[in-house]
mmCIF file of the C-alpha atoms, coordinates in Angstrom:
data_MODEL
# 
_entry.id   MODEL 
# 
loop_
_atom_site.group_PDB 
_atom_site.id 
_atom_site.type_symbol 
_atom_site.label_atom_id 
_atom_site.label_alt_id 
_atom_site.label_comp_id 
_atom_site.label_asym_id 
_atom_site.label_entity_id 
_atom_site.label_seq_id 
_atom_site.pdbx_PDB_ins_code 
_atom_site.Cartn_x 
_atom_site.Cartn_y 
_atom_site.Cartn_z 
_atom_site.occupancy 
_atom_site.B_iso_or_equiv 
_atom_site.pdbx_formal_charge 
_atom_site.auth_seq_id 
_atom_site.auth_comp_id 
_atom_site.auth_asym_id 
_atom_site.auth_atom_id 
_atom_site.pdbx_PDB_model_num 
ATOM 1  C CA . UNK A 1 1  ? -3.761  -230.561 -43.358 1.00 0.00 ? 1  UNK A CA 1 
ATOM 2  C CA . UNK A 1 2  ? -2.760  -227.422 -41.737 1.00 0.00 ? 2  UNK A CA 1 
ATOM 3  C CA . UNK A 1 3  ? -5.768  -225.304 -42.601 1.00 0.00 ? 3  UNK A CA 1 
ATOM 4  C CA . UNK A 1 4  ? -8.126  -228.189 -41.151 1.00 0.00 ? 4  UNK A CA 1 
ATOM 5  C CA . UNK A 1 5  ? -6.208  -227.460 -37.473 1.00 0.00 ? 5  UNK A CA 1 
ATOM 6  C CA . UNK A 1 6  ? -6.232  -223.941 -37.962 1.00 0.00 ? 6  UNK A CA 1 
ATOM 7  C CA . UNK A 1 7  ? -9.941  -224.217 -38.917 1.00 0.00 ? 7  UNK A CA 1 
ATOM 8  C CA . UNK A 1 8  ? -10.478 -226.179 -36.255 1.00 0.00 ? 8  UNK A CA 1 
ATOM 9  C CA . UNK A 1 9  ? -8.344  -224.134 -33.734 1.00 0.00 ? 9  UNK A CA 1 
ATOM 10 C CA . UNK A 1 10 ? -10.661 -221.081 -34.888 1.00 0.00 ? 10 UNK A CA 1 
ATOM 11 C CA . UNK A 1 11 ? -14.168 -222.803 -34.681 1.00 0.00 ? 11 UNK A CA 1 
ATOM 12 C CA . UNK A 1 12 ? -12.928 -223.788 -31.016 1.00 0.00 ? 12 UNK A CA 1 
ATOM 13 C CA . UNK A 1 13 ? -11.992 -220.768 -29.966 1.00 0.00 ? 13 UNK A CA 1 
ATOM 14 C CA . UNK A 1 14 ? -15.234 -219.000 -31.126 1.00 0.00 ? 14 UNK A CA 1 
ATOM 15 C CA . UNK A 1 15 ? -17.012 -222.013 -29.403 1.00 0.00 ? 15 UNK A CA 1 
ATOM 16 C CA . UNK A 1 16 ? -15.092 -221.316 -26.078 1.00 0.00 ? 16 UNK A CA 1 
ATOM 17 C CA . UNK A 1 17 ? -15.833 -217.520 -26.385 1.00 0.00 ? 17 UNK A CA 1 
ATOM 18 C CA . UNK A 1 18 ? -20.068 -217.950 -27.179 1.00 0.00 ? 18 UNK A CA 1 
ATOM 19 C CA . UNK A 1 19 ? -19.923 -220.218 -24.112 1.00 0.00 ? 19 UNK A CA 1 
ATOM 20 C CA . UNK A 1 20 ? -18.505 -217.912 -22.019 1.00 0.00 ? 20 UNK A CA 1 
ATOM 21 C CA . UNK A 1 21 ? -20.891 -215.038 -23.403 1.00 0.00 ? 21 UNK A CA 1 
ATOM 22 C CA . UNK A 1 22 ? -23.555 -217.428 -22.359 1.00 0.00 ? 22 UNK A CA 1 
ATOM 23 C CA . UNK A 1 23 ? -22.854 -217.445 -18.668 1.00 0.00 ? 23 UNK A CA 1 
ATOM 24 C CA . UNK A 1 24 ? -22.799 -213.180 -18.983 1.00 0.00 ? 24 UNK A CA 1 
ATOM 25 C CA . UNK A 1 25 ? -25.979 -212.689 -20.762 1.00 0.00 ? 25 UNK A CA 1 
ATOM 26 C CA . UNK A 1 26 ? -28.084 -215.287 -18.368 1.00 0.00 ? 26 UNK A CA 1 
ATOM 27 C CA . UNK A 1 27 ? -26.151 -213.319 -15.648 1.00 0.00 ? 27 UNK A CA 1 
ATOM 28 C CA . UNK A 1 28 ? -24.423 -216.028 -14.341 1.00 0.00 ? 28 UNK A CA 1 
ATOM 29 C CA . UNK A 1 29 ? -20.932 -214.481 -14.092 1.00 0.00 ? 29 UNK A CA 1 
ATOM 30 C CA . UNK A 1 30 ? -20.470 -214.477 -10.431 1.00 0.00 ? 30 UNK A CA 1 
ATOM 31 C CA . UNK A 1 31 ? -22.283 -217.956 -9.884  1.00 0.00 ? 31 UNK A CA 1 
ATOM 32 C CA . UNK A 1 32 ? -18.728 -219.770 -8.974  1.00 0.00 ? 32 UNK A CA 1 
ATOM 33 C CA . UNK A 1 33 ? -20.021 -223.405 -10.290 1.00 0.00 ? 33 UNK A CA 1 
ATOM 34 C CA . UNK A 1 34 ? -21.614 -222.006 -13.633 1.00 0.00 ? 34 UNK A CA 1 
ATOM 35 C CA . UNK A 1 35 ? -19.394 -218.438 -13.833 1.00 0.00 ? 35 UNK A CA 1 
ATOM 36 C CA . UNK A 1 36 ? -15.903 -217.463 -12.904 1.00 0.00 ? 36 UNK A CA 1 
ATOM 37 C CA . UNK A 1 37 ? -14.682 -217.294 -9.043  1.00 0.00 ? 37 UNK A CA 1 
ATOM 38 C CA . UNK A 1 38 ? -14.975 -213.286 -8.325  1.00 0.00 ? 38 UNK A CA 1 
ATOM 39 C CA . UNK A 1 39 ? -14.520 -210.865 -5.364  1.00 0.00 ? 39 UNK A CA 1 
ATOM 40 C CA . UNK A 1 40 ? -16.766 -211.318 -2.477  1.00 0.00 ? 40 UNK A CA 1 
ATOM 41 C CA . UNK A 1 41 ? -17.655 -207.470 -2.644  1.00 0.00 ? 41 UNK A CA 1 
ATOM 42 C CA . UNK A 1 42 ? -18.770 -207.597 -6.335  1.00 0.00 ? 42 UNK A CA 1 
ATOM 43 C CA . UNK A 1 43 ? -21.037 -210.748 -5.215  1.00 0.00 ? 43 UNK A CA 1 
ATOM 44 C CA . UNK A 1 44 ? -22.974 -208.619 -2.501  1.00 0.00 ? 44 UNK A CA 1 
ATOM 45 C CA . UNK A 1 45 ? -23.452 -205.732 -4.675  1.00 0.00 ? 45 UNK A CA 1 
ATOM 46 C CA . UNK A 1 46 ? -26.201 -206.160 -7.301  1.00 0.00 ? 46 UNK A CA 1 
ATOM 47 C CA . UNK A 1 47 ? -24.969 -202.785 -9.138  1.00 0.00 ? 47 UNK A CA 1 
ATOM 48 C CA . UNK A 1 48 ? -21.079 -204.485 -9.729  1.00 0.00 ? 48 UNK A CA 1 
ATOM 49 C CA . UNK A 1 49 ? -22.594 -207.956 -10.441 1.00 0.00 ? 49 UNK A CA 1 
ATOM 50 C CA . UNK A 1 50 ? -24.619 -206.325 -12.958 1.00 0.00 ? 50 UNK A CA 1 
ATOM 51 C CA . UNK A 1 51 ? -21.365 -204.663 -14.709 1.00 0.00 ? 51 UNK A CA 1 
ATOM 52 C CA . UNK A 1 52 ? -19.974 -207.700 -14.506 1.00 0.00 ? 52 UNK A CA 1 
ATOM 53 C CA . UNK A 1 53 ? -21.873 -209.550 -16.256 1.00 0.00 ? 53 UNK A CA 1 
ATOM 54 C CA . UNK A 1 54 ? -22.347 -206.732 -18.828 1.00 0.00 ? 54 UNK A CA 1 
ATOM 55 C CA . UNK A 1 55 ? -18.347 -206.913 -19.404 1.00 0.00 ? 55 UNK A CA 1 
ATOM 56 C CA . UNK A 1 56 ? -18.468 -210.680 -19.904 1.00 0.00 ? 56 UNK A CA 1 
ATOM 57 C CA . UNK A 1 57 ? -20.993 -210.702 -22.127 1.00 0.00 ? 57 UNK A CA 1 
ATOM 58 C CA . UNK A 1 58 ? -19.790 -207.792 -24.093 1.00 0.00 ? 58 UNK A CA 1 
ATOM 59 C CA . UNK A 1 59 ? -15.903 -208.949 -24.361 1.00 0.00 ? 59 UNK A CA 1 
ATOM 60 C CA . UNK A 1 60 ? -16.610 -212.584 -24.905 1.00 0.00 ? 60 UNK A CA 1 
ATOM 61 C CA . UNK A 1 61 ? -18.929 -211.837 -27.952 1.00 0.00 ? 61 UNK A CA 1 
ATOM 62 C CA . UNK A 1 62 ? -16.498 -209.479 -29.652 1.00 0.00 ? 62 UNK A CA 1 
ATOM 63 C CA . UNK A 1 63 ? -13.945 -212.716 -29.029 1.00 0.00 ? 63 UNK A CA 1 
ATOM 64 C CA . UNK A 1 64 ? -16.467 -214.767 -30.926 1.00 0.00 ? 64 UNK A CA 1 
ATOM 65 C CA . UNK A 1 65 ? -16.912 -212.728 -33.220 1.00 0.00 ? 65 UNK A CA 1 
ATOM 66 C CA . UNK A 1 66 ? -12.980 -212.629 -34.228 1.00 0.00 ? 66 UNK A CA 1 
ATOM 67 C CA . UNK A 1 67 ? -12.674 -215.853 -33.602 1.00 0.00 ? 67 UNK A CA 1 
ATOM 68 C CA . UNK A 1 68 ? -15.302 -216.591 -36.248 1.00 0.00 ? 68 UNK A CA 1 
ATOM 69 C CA . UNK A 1 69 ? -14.533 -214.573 -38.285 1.00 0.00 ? 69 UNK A CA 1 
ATOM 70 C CA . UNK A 1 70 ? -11.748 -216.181 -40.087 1.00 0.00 ? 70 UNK A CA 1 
ATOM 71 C CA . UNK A 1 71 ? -14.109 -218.947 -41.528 1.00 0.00 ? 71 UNK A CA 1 
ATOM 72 C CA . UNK A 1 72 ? -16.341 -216.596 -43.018 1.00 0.00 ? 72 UNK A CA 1 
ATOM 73 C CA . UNK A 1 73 ? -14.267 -216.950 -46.481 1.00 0.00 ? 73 UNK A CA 1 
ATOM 74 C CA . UNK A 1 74 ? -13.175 -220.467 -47.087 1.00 0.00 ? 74 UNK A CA 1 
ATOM 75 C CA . UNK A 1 75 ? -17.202 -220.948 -45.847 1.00 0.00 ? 75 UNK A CA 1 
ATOM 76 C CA . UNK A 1 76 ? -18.026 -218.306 -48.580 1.00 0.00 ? 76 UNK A CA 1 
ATOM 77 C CA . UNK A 1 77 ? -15.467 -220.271 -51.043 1.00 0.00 ? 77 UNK A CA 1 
ATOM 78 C CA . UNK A 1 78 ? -17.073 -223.921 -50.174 1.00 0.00 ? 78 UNK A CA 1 
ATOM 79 C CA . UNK A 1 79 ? -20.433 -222.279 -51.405 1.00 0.00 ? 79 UNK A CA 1 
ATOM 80 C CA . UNK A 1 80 ? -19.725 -220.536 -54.459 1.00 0.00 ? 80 UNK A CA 1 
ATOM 81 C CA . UNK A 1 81 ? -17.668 -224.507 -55.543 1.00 0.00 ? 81 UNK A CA 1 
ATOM 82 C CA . UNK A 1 82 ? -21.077 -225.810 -54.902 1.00 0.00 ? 82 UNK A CA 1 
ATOM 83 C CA . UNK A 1 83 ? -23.188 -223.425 -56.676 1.00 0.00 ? 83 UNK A CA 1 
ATOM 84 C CA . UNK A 1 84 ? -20.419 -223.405 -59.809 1.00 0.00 ? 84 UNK A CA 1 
ATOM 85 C CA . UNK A 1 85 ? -20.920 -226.959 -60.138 1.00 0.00 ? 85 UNK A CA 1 
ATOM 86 C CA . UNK A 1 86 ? -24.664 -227.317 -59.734 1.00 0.00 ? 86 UNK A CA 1 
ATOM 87 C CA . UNK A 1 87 ? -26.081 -228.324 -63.348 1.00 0.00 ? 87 UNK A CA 1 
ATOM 88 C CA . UNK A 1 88 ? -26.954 -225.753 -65.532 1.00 0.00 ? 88 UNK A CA 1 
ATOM 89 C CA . UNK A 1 89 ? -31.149 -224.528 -65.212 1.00 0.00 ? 89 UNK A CA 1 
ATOM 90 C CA . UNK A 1 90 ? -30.547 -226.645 -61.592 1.00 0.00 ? 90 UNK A CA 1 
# 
């Protein structure tokens, strides 16, 4: 039962993260209803709403990326069990 929650904990996280790269790579960082609440100087500046957006998108991938990581092998393990039990010439 404990490696369905952790599974589970890990799928949600990486969820969370992708979301969050969303809002960075449509540029949306700085929009407070769709983004995060940020400084009112990196709002008027294109140049620092740019870099932020290119952090957020950049930081909350890598996040992703580790948080699915971890169920790349019992993924990798689930297939191989099917394709072991598959009939044989099937």
């Amino acid at each position: 039962m404990a490696h369905l929650f952790l599974f589970g904990c890990f799928a949600l996280l990486g969820a969370a993260a992708s979301l969050a790269a969303r809002a960075g790579y449509r540029g949306q960082v700085c929009d407070r209803f769709a983004g995060y609440e940020v400084p009112a100087a990196v709002k008027s500046d294109p140049a620092l709403r740019k870099r932020a957006d290119d952090l957020v998108a950049f930081w909350c991938t890598g996040a992703a990326v580790l948080g699915f990581a971890p169920l790349v092998p019992p993924g990798a393990s689930c297939s191989a069990a099917v394709v072991r039990r598959s009939p044989p010439g099937g």
